[in-house]
C-alpha positions as CSV (number, residue, x, y, z in Angstrom):
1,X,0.0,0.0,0.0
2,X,1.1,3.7,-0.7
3,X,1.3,5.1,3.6
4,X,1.7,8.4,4.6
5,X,3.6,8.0,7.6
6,X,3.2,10.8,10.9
7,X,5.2,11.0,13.8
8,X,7.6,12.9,15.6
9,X,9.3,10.9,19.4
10,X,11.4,7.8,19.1
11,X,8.4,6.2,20.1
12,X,7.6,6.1,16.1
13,X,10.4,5.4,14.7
14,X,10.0,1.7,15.4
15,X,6.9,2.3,13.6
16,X,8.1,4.3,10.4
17,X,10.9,1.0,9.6
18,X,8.2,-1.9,9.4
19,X,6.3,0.5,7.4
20,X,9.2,1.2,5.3
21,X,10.3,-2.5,5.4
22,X,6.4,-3.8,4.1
23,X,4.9,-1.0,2.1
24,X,5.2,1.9,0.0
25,X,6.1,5.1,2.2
26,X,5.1,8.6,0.1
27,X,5.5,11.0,3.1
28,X,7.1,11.4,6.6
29,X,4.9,14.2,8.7
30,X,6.7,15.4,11.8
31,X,6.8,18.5,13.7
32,X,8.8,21.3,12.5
33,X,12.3,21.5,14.1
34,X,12.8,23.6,17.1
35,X,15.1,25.6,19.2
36,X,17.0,23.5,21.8
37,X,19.2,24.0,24.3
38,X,20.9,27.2,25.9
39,X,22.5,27.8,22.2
40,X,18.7,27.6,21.0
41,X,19.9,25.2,18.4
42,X,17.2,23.7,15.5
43,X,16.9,20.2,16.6
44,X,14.9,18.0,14.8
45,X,12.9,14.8,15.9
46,X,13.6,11.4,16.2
47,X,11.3,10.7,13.1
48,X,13.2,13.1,10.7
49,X,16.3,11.3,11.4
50,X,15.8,8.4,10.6
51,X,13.3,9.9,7.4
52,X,16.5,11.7,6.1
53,X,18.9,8.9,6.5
54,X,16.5,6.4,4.5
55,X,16.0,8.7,1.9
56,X,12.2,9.6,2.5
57,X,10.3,12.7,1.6
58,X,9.4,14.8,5.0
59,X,7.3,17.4,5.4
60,X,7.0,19.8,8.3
61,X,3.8,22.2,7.8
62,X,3.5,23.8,11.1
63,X,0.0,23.3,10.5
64,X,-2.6,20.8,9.0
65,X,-5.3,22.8,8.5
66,X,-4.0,25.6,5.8
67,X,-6.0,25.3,2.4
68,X,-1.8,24.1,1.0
69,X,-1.1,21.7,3.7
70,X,-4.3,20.2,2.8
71,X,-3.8,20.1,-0.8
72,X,-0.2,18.7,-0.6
73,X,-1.3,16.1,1.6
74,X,-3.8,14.7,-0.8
75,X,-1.4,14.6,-3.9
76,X,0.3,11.7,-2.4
77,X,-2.2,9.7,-2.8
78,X,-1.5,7.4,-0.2
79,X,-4.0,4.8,0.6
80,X,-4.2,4.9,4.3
81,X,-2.2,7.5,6.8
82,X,-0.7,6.0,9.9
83,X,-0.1,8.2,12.4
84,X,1.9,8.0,15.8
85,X,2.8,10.6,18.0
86,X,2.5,13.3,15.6
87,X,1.8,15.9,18.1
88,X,-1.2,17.7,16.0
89,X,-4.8,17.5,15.1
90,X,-5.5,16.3,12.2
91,X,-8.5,17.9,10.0
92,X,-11.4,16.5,8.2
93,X,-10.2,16.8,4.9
94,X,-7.4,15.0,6.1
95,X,-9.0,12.3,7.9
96,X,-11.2,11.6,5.1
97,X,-8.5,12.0,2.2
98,X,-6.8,8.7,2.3
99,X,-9.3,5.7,0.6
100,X,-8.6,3.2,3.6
101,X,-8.3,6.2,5.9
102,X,-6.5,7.0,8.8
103,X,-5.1,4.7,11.6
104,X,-3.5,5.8,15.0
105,X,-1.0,4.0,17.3
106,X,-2.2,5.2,20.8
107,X,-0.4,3.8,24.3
108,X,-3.0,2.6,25.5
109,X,-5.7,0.0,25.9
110,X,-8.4,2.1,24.9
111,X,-10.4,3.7,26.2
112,X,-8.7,3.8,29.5
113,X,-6.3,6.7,29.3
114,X,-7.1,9.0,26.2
115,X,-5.3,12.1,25.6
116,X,-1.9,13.4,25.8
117,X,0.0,11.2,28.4
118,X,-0.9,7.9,28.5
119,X,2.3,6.2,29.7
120,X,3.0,8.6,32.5
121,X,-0.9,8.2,33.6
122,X,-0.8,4.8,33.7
123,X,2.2,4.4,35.7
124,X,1.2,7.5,38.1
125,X,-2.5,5.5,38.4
126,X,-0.9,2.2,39.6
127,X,-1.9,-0.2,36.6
128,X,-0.5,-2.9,36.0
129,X,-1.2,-3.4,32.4
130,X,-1.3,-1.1,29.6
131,X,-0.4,-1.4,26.3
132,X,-1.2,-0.2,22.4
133,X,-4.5,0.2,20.1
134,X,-4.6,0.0,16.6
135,X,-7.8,2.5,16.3
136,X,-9.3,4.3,13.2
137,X,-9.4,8.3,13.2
138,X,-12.3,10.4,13.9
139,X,-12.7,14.1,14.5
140,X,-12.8,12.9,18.7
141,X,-9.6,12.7,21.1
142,X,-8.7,9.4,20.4
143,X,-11.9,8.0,20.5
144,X,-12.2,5.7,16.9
145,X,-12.8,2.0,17.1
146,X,-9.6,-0.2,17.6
147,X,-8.9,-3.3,15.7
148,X,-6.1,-4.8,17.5
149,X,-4.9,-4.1,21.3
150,X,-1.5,-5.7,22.7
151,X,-0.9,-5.2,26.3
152,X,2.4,-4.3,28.0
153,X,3.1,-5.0,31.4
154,X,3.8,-1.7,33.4
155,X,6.1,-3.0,36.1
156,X,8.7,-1.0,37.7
157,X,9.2,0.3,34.5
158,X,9.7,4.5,34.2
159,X,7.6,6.7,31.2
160,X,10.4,6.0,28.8
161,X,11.0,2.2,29.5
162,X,7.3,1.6,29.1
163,X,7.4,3.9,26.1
164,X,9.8,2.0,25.1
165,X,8.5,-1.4,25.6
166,X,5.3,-0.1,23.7
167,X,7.1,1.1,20.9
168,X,8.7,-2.3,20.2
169,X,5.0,-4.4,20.5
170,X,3.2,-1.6,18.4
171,X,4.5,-1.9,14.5
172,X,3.4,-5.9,14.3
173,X,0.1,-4.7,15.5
174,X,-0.1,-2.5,13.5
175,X,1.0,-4.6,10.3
176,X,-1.6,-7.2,11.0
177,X,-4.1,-4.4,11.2
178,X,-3.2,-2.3,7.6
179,X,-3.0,-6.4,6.1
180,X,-6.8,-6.8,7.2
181,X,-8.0,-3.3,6.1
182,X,-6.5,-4.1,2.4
183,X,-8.2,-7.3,2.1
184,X,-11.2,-6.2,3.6
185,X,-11.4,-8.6,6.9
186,X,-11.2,-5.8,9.8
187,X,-12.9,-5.8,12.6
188,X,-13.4,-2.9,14.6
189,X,-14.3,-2.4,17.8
190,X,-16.1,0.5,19.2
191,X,-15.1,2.4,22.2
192,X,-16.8,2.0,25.7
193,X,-17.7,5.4,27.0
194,X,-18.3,4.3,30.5
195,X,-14.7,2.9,30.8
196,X,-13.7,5.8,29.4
197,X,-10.8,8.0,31.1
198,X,-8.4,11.1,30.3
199,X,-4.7,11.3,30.1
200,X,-4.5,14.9,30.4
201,X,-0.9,15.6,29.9
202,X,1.8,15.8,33.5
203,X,2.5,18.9,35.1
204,X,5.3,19.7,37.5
205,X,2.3,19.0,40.6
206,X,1.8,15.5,39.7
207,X,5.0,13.9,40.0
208,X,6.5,16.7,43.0
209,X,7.5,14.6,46.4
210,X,6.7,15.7,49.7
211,X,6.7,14.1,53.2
212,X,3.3,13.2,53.3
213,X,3.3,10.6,50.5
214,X,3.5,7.4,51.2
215,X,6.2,5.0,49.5
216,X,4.6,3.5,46.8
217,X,2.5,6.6,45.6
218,X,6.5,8.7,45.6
219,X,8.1,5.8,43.8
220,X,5.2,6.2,41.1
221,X,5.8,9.9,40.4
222,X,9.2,9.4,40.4
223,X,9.0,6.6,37.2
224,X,6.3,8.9,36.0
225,X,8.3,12.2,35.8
226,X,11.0,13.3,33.2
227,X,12.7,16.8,31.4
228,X,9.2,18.5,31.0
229,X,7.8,17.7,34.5
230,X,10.4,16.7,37.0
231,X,10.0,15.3,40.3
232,X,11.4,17.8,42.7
233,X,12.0,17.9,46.5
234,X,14.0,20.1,48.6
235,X,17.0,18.2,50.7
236,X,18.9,19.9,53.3
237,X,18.3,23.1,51.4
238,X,19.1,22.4,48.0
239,X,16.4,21.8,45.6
240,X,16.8,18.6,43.5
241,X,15.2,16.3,40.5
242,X,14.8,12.7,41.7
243,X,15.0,10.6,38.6
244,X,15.9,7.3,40.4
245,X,14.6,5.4,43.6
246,X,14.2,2.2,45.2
247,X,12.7,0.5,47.5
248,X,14.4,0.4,51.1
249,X,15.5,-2.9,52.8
250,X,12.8,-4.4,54.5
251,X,15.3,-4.9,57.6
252,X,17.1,-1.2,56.7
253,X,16.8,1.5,58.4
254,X,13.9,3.4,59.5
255,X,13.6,7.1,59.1
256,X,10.8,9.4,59.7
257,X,8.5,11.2,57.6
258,X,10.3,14.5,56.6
259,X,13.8,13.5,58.0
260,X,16.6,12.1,55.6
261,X,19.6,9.5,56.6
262,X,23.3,9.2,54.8
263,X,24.6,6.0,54.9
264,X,28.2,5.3,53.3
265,X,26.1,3.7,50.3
266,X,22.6,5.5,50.6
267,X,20.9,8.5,51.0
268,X,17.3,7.7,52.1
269,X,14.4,9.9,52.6
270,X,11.6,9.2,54.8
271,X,8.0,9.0,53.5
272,X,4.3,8.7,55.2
273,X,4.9,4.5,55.5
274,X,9.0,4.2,55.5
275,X,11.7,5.3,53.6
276,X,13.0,5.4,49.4
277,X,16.5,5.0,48.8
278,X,17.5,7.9,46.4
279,X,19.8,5.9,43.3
280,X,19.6,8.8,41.0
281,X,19.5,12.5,41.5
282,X,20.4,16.4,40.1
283,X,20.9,19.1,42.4
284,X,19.8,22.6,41.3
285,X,22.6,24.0,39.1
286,X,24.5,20.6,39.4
287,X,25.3,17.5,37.2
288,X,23.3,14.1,37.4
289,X,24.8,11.8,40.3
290,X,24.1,8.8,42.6
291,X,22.2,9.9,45.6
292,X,25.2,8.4,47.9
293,X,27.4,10.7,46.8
294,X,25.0,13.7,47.2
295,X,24.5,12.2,51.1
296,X,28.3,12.0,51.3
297,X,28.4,15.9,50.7
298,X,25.5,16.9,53.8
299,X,26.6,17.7,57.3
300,X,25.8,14.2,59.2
301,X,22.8,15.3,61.8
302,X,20.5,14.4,63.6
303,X,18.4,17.0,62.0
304,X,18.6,16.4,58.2
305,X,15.5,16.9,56.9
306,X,13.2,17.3,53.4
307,X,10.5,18.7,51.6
308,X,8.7,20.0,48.7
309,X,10.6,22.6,46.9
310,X,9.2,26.4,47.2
């Protein structure tokens, strides 16, 4: 089939090579490149490398909906658009241009979790499954019937290893799906709208750590958290991003709510039901480094303590 091909995050390109691998790729949609960095250097996305390197045409309208954008889209005419993580709305005209029409890889088992942030929603509401749909487009957030769903175990896993772990389950998926639509044998399933719930997309409040969580809620918004929403405490006086944790030893040491202990190997912090061992940290204006050797830089007290950043 001749695919039109949108996406913009790693999380695509897994996508975009069984596409290129099986069928006819026309196009490569993907956000315009932006500033980046102190320098405010044009980076481009993870799609458009690896567009450019096999030789594809990309395209980078910086929006869907002008009359030309339109109009160039519907000169390739591709048979069916597949579309992950493109990071726009798509319009009518273009939902309805392709013959077979448009197909979205969304990461999640639909309907649970619609919307922006999927992955980091699922791992902040403690499931323990989630996965990728194979859904047809409609004008609605990501609410199209789906005609295949693979789940994914969440696990300890962080936003990016379970985007990860999506990314590598979603382009069979989606294979078996565009095979069906050509000879005609799809199934699609609609959408439950009582099971239905939003992934609005993570803000700096949801994954924040305070002294009043308790262990397992902390650990959550830690995996949950990343460059565009960190998870920030304040320790000893030094604001930080927490980007790795584990779970104490059941036989460890205890420390109280609010109060943090250095070891010679650990710096734990203490949480509503027991302490987190802090792996992987970055103080405010500071390099990434272990949370030991953080620990090993504090004034040993008796008085140590933590809390939300202000």
């Amino acid at each position: 089939m001749r695919v039109v091909f949108m996406g913009t995050p790693s999380f695509a390109v897994p996508t975009l090579q069984a596409l290129m691998a099986s069928h006819e790729v026309v196009g490569v949609y993907t956000r315009p490149d932006m500033p980046s960095g102190r320098g405010r250097t044009l980076k481009t996305s993870a799609v458009k490398g690896a567009a450019v390197a096999a030789g594809l045409r990309v395209l980078q309208p910086s929006s869907l909906r002008d009359p030309a954008a339109i109009a160039e889209f519907l000169s390739l005419t591709a048979d069916v658009c597949v579309v992950a993580a493109y990071g726009a709305i798509l319009p009518r005209e273009v939902l309805e241009g392709p013959p077979l029409g448009c197909v979205n890889l969304h990461a999640s088992l639909l309907p649970r979790w619609r919307g922006a942030a999927p992955v980091q929603r699922a791992i902040l509401a403690g499931d323990e499954t989630t996965g990728v749909s194979i859904m047809r487009m409609e004008e609605g957030l990501d609410t199209g019937p789906y005609a295949d769903q693979v789940p994914v175990d969440v696990g300890g896993l962080s936003a990016q290893g379970l985007t990860d772990a999506i990314a590598l389950v979603a382009p069979q998926a989606l294979l078996r799906v565009l095979e069906a639509i050509a000879n005609g044998t799809a199934t699609w399933t609609a959408q439950d709208e009582s099971r239905a719930t939003y992934a609005a997309k993570v803000a700096a409040a949801d994954v924040s750590l305070s002294p009043d969580l308790d262990a397992a809620t902390a650990s959550r918004r830690v995996r949950a958290s990343g460059r565009s929403a960190p998870a920030r405490c304040e320790i000893a006086g030094t604001c930080v991003t927490v980007t790795r944790v584990a779970a104490a030893a059941e036989d460890g040491f205890a420390v109280a709510p609010g109060k943090v202990l250095t070891t010679r190997h650990d710096l734990l912090l203490g949480f509503a039901d027991g302490p987190l061992v802090v792996e992987r940290m970055t103080p405010q204006g500071r390099s990434d480094m272990d949370g030991a050797s953080f620990g090993r830089g504090l004034r040993a007290t008796d008085t140590l303590t933590w809390g939300a950043c202000v």
